[in-house]
C-alpha positions as CSV (number, residue, x, y, z in Angstrom):
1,X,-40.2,-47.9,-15.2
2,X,-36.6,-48.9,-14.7
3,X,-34.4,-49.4,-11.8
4,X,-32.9,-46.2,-11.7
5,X,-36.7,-45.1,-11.0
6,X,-36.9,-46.5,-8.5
7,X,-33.4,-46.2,-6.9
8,X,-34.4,-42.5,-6.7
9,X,-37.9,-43.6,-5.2
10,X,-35.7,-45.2,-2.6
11,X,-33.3,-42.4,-1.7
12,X,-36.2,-39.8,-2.0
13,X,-38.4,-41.7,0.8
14,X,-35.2,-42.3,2.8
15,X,-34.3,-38.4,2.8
16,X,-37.6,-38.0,4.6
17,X,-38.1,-41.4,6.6
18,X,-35.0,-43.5,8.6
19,X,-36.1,-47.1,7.7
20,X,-35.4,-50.5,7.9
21,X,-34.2,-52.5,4.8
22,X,-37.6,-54.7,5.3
23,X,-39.3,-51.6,5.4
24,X,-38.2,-50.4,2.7
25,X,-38.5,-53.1,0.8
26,X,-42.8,-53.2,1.9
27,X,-42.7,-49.4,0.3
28,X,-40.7,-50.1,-3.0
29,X,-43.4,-53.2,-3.5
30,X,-46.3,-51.3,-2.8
31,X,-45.2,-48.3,-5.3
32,X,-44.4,-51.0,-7.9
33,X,-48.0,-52.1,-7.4
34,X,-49.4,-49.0,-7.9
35,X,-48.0,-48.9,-11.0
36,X,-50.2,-50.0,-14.3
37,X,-48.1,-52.0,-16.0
38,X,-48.3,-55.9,-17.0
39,X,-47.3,-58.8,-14.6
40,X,-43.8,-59.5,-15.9
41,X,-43.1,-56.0,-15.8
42,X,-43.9,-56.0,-12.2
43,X,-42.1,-59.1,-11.2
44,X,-38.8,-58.0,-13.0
45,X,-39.0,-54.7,-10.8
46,X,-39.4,-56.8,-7.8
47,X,-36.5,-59.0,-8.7
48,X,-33.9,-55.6,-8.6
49,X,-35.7,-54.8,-5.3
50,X,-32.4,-56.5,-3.7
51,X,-29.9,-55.2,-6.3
52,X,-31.3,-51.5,-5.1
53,X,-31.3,-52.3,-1.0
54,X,-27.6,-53.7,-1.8
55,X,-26.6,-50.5,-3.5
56,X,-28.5,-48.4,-1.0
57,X,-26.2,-50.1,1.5
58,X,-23.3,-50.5,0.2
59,X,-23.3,-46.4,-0.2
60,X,-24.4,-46.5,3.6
61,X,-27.4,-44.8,2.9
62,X,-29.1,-47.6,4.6
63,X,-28.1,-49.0,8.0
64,X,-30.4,-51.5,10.2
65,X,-28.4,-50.9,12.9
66,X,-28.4,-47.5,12.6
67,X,-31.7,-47.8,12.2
68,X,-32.3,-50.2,15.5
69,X,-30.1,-47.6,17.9
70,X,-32.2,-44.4,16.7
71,X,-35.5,-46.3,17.8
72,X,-34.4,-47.6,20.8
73,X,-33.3,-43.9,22.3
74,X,-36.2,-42.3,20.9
75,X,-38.4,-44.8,22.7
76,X,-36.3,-44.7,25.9
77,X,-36.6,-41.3,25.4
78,X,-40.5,-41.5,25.7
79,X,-40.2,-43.1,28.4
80,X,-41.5,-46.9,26.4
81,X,-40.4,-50.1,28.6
82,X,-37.6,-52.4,27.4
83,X,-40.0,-55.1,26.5
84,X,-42.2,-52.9,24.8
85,X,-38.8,-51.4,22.6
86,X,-37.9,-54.8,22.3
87,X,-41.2,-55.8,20.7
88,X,-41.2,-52.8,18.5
89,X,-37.9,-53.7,16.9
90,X,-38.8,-57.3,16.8
């Protein structure tokens, strides 16, 4: 497994999901987890977690605000309160 692996992982999960860059993050972990390889092998994939949000966002593909405005017109949308939006996002 190398980091171009899971680059694709990322851009494959955000073609079908808008997410956040912590959520994201939470997905790339758990599929590195799935994974059966030794301890060190996990923790260096973890380590380019970063490097891969970084390049994910840097080529816009990734966008927290983006991300933030989409959820709050789709809740206002059904008809969620602003406290109950504002939780959500929190």
């Amino acid at each position: 497994m190398d980091e171009k692996k899971l680059q694709k992982f990322a851009v494959d999960y955000l073609s079908r999901y808008d997410s956040s860059k912590k959520n994201l993050s939470d997905v790339i972990k758990r599929k590195i987890f799935r994974f059966n390889i030794s301890g060190k092998e996990k923790a260096r994939l973890i380590n380019l977690i970063d490097n891969i949000i970084s390049n994910l966002e840097k080529n816009n593909l990734i966008n927290d605000q983006r991300y933030c405005n989409s959820k709050i017109t789709l809740l206002s949308i059904k008809g969620k309160s602003k406290n109950f939006i504002f939780n959500y996002l929190l």
